[in-house]
N, C-alpha and C positions, 0 to 999 in steps of 0.2 A: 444514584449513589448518594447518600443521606452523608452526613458528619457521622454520626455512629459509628456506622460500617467504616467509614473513611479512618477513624479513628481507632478502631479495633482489627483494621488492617496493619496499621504503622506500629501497634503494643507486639501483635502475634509476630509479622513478619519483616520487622524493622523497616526505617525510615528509606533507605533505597529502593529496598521491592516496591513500596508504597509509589512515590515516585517515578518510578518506570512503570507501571501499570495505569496509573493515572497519564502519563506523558501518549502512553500506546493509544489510550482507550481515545483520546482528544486529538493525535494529530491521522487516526486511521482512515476517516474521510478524508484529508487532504492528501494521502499520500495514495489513495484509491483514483482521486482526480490527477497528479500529477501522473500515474502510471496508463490511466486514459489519454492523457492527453500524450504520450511519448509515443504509445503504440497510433495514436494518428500521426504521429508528424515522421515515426518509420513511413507506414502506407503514406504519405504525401511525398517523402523524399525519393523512395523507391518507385516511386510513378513516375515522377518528374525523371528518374535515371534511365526507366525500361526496364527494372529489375520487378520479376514477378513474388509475390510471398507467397506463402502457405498460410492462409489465415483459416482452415478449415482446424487448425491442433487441439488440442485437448489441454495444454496447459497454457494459453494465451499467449506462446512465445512465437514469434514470426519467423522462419524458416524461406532460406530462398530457395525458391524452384527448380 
């Protein structure tokens, strides 16, 4: 994303949009790593209890057994 674009986003769709698009597009990788790293430390903690998951699902959500 150049200045340009950056700047003829914030004339068309004001100063907020701008903003929050830019905010999303930069913390998307961290919040991809922090969301890795929860779904381990579910399967770490559910091990350590004996409680089995379902990690076969289709929307990466952990399901007990």
């Amino acid at each position: 994303m150049d200045i340009n674009e950056l700047i003829n986003l914030v004339v068309n769709n004001g100063f907020p949009v701008a903003v929050a698009t830019y905010l999303l597009i930069r913390l998307e990788k961290q919040i991809n790593g922090l969301s890795a790293s929860i779904n381990k430390l579910n399967t770490i903690i559910s091990t350590k209890l004996g409680i089995a998951l379902d990690v076969d699902s289709s929307d990466d959500s952990h399901k007990v057994a």
